[in-house]
N, C-alpha and C positions, 0 to 999 in steps of 0.2 A: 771067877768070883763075882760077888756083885760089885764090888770095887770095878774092876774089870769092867762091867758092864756100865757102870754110869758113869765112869771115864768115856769112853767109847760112844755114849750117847751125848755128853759133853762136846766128844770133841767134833763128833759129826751135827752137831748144830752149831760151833761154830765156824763150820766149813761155809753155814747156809749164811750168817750172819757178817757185819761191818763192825773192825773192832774187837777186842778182847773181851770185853766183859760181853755174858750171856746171861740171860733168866730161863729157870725152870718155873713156868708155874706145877704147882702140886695139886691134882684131887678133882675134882667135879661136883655136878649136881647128888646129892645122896652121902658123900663119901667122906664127911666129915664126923659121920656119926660116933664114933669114936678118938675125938681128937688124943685122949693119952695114948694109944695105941702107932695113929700115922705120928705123933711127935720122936715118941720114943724112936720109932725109925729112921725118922729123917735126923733124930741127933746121933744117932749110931753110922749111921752111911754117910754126914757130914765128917764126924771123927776120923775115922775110918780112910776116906778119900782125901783128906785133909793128911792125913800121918802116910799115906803112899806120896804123895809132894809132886805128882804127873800135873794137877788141878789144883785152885783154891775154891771150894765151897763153902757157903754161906747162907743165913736167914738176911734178906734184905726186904726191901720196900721197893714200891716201882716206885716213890723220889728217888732213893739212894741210886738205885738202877740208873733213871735217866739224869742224873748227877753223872754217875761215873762215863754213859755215854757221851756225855755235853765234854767231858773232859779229854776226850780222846780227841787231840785238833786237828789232829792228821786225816780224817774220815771226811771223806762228801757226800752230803744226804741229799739225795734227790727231793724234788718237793713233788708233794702227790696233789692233783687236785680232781682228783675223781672220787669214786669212793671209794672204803678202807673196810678193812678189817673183818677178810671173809675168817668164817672162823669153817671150820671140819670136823666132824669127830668119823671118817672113816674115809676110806678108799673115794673119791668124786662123789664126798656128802657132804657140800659146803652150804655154809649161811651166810650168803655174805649179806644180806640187809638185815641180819636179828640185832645186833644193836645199834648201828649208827650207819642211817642211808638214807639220804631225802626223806626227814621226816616230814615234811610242808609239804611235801606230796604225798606222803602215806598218809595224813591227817586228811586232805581234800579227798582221796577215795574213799575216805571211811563216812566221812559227810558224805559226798556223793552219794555211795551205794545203800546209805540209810537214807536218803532222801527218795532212791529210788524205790527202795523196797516200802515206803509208805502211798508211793504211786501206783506201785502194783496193788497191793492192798487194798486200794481204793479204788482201783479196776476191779480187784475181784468180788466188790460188793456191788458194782454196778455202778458208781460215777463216773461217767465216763467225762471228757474233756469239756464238754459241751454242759452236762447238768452242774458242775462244777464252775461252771459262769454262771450260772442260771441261781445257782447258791449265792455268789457273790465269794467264793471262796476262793476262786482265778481270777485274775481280770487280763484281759489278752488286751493287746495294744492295736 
């Protein structure tokens, strides 16, 4: 049953996890488009999982989440100081820089290589290093 099945996926994420409480996020890009639709399911598969009594299911907030995690005193959290949060959406298809990864250094390549691409441009119209002093638009040391 689908009971069955999001117990089961329940429980094998929290084999992967620290702690009792776990978060499903729900949905993606696109897939909100009918929110009365994904609602109504997730209150029926909440009920549902909820009245089989294997699981406690819930609508929560990531506060409430890392409230209930903060509360669990028994747990030691490693500290990360690399970077975080590759994300996947399939078999070795990860992001791990699309939201948060040295942004001070994504910013300096992105100057950089518009800095550079207005160099080539300038190459390809024919100023070359040299007429570009001669402009007063370089000045070499």
């Amino acid at each position: 049953t689908r009971v069955d099945q999001f117990v089961a996926q329940a429980l094998l994420q929290a084999n992967r996890t620290r702690g009792t409480n776990i978060m499903f996020t729900m949905g993606s890009d696109f897939q909100w488009e009918n929110s009365h639709e994904w609602y109504y399911n997730l209150d029926r598969i909440i009920k549902y999982v909820n009245l089989d009594g294997r699981i406690n299911a819930m609508y929560s907030t990531p506060e409430m989440y890392v409230d209930a995690k903060a509360k669990e005193a028994t747990i030691a959290w490693p500290l990360k100081t690399d970077d975080f949060f590759p994300y996947a959406d399939g078999p070795h298809k990860f992001w791990t820089g699309y939201f948060t990864s040295r942004p001070a250094l994504k910013r300096y390549i992105r100057d950089s290589s518009s800095f550079l691409q207005v160099v080539r441009q300038l190459g390809a119209f024919g100023f070359g290093a040299e007429s570009l002093k001669d402009e007063g638009i370089v000045k070499f040391s």
